[in-house]
C-alpha positions in Angstrom: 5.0 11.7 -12.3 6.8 14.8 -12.4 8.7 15.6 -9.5 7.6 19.6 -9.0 5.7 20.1 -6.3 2.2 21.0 -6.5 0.5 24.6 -4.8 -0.2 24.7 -1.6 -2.3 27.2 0.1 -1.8 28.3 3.3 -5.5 30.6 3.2 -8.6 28.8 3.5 -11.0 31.6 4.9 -9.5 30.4 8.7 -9.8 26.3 8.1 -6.4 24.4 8.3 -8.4 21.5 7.1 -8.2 19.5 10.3 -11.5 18.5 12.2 -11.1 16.9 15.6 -14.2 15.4 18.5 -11.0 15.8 21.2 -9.4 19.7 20.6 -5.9 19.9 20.8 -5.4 15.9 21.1 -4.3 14.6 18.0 -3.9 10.8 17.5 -0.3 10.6 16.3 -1.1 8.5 13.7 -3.5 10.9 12.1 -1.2 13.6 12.4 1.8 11.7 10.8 -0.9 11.0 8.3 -1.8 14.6 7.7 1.7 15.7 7.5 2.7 12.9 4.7 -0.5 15.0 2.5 1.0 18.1 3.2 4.4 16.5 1.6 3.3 15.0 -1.2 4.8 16.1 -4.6 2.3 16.7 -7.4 2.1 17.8 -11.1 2.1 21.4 -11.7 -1.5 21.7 -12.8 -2.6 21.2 -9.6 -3.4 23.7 -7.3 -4.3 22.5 -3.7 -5.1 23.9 -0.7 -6.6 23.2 2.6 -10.5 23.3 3.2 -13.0 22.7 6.1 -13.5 19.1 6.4 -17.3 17.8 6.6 -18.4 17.3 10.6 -18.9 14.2 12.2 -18.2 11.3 10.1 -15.3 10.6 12.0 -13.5 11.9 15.3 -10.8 13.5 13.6 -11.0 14.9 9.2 -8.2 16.7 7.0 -9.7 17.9 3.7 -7.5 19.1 0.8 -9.4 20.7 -2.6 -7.4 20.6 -5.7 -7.8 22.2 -9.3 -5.9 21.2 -12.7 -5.5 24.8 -13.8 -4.3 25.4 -17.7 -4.0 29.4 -18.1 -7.6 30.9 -16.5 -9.3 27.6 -17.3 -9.9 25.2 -14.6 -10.3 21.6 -16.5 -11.2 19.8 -13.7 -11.2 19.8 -10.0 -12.1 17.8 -6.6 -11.9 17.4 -3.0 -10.2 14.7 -1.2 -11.0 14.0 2.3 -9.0 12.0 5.1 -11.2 10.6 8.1 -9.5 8.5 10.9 -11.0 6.5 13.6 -8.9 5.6 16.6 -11.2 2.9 17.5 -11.7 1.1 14.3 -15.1 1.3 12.0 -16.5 -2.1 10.8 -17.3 -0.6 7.3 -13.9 0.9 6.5 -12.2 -2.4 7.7 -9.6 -0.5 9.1 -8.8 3.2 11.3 -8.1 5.7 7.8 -11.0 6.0 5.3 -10.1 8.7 2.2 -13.4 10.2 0.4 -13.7 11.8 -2.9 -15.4 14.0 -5.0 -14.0 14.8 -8.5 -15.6 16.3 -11.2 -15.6 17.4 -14.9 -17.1 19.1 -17.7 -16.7 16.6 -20.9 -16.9 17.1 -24.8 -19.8 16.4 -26.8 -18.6 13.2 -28.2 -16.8 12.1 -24.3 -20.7 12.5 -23.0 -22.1 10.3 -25.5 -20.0 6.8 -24.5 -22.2 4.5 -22.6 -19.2 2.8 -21.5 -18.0 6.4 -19.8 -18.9 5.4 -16.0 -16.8 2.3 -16.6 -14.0 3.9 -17.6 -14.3 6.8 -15.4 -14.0 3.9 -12.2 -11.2 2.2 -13.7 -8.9 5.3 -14.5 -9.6 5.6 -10.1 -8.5 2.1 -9.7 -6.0 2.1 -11.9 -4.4 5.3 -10.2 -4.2 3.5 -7.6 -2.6 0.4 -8.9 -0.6 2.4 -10.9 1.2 3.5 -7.6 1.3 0.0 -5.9 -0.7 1.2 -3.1 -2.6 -1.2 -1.3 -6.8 -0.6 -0.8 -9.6 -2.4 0.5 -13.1 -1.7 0.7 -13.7 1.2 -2.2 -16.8 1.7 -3.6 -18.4 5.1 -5.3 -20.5 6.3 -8.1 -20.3 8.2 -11.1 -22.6 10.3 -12.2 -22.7 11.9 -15.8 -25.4 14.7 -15.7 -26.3 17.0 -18.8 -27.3 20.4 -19.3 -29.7 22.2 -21.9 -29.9 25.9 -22.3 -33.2 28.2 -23.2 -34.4 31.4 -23.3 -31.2 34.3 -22.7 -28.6 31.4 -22.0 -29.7 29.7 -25.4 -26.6 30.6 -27.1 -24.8 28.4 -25.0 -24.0 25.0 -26.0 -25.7 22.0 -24.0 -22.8 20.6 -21.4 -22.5 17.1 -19.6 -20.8 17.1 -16.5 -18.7 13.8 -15.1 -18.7 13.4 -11.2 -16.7 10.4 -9.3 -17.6 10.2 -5.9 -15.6 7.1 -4.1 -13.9 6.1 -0.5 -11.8 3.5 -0.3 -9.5 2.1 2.8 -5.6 3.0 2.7 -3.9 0.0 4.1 -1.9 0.6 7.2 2.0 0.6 6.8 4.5 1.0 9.8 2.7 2.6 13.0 -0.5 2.2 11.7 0.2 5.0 9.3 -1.1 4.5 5.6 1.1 5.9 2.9 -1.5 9.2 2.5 1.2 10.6 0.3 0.9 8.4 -2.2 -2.4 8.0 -2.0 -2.6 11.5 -2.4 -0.5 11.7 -5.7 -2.8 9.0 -7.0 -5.5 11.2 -6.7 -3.7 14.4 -9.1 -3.6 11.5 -11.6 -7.1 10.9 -11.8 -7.7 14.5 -11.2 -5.4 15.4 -14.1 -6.8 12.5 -15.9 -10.5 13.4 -16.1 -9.1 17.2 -17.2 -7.7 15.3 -20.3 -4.1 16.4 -19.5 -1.9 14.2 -21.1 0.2 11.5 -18.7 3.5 12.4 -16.9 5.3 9.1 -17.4 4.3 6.6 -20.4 1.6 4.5 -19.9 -0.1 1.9 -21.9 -1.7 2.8 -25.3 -4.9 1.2 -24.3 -5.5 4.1 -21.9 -7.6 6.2 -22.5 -7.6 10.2 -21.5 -10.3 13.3 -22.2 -9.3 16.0 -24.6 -9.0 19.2 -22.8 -11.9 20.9 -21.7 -13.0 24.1 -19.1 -14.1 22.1 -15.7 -16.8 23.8 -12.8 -15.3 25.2 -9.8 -16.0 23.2 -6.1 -18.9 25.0 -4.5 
């Protein structure tokens, strides 16, 4: 991973990306949480910035949107949310929870594997493996969706768009803080992976990456 740090933001249309049930009283787990995000050192191609999270799935939310950006193109680009619960929640198996969406237009001959979805989970898994970071409970879908053109847009080529949505449970480190950094990097690999940028560091020739394509804004 190269060590420059990603773009940060600090204009979200008013949103700092925190949610919280209680005001001003921030667990200080969550906030040592949300401060290890706003640390994290990513690749280049990402640009990131704070966004409103979504409302009541948890008492307190930081959401963070990210592009991988290559001129005027966006190749790809996601949202990743963090949700804490002081109290526990028996589904998460823990206090933190992290939720995705990430998403992709893909080539013609990418949208044609069967074996796509499969490999579209594993490159999330293996992010996170990748990093040594400790998760329980993930689970997700991927969607691959495809689009035909008629009439005035009939010039355009058909497109098939990839979509990962997952949440998985950060395990807690030291003062029941998980490692949200990392976690965080992880996520620029798979974004930066599904754009079809090619790896930082060396990696294993049976991995496979996208060629480079122009990816749909987040709406």
């Amino acid at each position: 991973m190269a060590s420059a740090q990603g773009h940060f933001s600090d204009q979200s249309d008013g949103a700092d990306g925190t949610d919280s049930a209680e005001g001003d009283s921030v667990p200080p787990a969550f906030r040592s949480a949300v401060d290890a995000l706003r640390s994290a050192r990513l690749r280049p191609e990402l640009e990131v910035e704070p966004t409103r999270p979504p409302k009541r799935l948890a008492p307190y939310a930081y959401a963070l949107e990210a592009a991988v950006v290559d001129g005027e193109d966006d190749l790809a680009d996601g949202r990743l949310v963090l949700l804490h619960d002081p109290a526990g929640h028996e589904a998460w198996q823990g206090n933190f929870r992290l939720v995705t969406l990430v998403r992709a237009e893909l080539e013609p001959e990418m949208a044609s594997d069967p074996l796509l979805p499969e490999v579209c989970w594993s490159w999330l898994t293996g992010a996170l493996e990748a990093r040594g970071l400790s998760y329980g409970e993930a689970g997700g879908t991927v969607t691959r969706a495809g689009s035909h053109y008629f009439g005035q847009l009939a010039t355009r080529r058909p497109a098939t768009q990839i979509e990962i949505r997952a949440s998985w449970t950060p395990r807690e480190g030291r003062g029941g803080v998980p490692d949200t950094a990392a976690h965080l990097m992880a996520w620029g690999d798979l974004l930066c992976q599904i754009a079809g940028l090619p790896p930082s560091e060396p990696v294993d020739a049976a991995v496979v990456t996208l060629p480079q394509r122009r990816g749909p804004q987040v709406s």
